[in-house]
C-alpha positions as protocol buffer text, in pm:
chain_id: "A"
residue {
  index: 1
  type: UNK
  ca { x: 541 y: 676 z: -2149 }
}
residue {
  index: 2
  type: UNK
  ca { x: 655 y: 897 z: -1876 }
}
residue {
  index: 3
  type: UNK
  ca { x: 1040 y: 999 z: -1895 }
}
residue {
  index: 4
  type: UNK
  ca { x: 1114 y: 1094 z: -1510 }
}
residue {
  index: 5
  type: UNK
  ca { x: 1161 y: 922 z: -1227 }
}
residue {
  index: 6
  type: UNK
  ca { x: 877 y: 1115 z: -1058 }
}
residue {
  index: 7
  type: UNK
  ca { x: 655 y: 1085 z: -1351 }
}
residue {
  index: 8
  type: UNK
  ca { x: 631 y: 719 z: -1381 }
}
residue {
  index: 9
  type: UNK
  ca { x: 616 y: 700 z: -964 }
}
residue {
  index: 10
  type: UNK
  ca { x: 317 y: 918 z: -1018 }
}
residue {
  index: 11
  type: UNK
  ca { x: 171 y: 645 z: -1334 }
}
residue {
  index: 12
  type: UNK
  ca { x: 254 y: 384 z: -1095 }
}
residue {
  index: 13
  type: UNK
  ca { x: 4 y: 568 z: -814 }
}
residue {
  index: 14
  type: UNK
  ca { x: -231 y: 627 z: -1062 }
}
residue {
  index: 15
  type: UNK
  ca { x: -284 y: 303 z: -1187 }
}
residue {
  index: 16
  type: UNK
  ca { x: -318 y: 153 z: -814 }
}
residue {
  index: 17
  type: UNK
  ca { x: -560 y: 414 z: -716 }
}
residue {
  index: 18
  type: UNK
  ca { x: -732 y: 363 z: -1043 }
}
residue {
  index: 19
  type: UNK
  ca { x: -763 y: -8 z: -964 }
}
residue {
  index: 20
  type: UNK
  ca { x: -857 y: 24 z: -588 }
}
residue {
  index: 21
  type: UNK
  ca { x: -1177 y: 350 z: -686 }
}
residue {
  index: 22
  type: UNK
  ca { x: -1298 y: 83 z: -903 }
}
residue {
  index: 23
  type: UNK
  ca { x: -1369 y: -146 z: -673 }
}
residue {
  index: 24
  type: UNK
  ca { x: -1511 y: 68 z: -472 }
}
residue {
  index: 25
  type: UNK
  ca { x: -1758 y: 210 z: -735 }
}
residue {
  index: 26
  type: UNK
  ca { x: -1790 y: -199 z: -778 }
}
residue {
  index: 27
  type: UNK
  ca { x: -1877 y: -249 z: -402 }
}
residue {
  index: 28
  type: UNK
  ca { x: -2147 y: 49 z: -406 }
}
residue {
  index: 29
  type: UNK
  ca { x: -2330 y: -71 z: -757 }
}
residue {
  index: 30
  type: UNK
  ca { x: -2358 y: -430 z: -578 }
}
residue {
  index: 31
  type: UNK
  ca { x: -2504 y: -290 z: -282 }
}
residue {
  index: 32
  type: UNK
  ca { x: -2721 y: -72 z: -452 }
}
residue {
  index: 33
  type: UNK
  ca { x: -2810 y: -368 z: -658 }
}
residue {
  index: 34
  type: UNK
  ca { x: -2911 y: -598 z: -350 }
}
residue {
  index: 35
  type: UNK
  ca { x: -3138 y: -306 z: -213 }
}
residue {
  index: 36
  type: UNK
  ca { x: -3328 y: -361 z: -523 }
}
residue {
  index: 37
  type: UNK
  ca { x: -3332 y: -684 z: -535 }
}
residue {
  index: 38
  type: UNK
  ca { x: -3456 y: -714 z: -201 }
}
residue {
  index: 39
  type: UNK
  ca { x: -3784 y: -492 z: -243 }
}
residue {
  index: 40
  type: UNK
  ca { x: -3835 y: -700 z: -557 }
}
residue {
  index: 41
  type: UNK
  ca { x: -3813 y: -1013 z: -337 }
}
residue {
  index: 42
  type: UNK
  ca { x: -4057 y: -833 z: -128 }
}
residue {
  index: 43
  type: UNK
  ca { x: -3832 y: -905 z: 195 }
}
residue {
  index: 44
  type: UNK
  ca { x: -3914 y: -603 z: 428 }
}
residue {
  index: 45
  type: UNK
  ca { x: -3639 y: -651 z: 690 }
}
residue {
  index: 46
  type: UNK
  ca { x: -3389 y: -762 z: 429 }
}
residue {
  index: 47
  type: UNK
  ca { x: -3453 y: -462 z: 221 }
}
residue {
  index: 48
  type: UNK
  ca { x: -3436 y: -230 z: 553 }
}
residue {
  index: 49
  type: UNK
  ca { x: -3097 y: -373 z: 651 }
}
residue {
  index: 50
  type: UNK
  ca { x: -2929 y: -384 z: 313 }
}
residue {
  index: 51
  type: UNK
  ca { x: -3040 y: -22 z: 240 }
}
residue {
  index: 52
  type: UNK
  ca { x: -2842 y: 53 z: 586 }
}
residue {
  index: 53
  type: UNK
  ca { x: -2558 y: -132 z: 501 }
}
residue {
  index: 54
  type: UNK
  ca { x: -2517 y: 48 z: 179 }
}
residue {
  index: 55
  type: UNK
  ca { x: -2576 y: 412 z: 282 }
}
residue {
  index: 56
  type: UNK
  ca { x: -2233 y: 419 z: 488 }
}
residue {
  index: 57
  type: UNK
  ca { x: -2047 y: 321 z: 177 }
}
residue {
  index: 58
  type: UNK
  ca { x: -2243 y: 520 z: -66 }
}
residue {
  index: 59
  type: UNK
  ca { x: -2161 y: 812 z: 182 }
}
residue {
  index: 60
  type: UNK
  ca { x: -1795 y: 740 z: 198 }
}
residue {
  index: 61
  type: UNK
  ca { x: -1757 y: 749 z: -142 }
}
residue {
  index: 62
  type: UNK
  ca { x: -1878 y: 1088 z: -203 }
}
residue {
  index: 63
  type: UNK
  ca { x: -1687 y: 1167 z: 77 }
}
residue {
  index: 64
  type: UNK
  ca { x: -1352 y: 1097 z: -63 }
}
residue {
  index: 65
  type: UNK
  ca { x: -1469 y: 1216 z: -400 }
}
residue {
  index: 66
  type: UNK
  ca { x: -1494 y: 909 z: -609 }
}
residue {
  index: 67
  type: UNK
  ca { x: -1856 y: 1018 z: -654 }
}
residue {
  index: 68
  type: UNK
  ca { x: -2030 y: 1338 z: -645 }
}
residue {
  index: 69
  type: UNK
  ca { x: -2201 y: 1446 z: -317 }
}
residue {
  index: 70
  type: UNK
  ca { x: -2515 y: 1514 z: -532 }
}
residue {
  index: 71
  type: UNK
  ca { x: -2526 y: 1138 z: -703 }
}
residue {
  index: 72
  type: UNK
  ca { x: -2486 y: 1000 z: -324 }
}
residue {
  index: 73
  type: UNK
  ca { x: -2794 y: 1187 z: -228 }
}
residue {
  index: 74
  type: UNK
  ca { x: -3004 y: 1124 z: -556 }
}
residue {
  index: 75
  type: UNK
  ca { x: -2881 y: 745 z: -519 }
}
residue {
  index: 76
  type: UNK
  ca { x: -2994 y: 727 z: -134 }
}
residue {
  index: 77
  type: UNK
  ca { x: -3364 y: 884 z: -246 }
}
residue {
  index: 78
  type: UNK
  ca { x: -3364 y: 632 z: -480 }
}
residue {
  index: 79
  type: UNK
  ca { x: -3327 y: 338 z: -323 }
}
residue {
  index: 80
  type: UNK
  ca { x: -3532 y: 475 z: 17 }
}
residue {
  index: 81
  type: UNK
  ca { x: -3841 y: 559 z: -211 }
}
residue {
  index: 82
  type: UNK
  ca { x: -3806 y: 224 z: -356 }
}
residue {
  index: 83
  type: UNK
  ca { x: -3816 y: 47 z: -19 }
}
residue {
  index: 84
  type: UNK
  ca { x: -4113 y: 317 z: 116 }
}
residue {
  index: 85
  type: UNK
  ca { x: -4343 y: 266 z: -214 }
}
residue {
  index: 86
  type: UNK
  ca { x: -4335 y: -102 z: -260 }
}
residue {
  index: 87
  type: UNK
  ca { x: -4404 y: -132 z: 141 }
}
residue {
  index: 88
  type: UNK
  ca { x: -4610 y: 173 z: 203 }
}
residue {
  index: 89
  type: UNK
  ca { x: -4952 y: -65 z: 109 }
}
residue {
  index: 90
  type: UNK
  ca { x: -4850 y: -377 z: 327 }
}
């Protein structure tokens, strides 16, 4: 346990941001997660629009650090050549 004053402000700010960047890893998994399970529903326009609604947040996360700027990208590719390859013959 920390002995200082400043120390357990700082395990006190920890813990809160600790909570709050897992929800937001939480929030981006889900919407990563209904990008997929849109294509597999084979809903076109759903697909599009959840794939747009998820590439802000997957951005602003790798913005802010919580993930790396190289997982954002690989993530994005992902979930684009999903949407591209299971439309591309329809």
């Amino acid at each position: 346990m920390a002995n200082t004053k400043q120390a357990r402000k700082r395990a006190r700010q920890s813990e809160r941001r600790r909570l709050h960047n897992g929800s937001q890893r939480s929030a981006m998994r889900t919407a990563a997660k209904r990008v997929s399970k849109t294509v597999a529903a084979r809903d076109k326009d759903k697909a599009a629009a959840a794939f747009h609604a998820a590439v802000p947040q997957i951005d602003r996360l790798a913005r802010k650090g919580l993930i790396h700027k190289n997982k954002a990208a690989r993530l994005k590719s992902r979930l684009n050549r999903q949407i591209k390859n299971t439309f591309a013959a329809a």
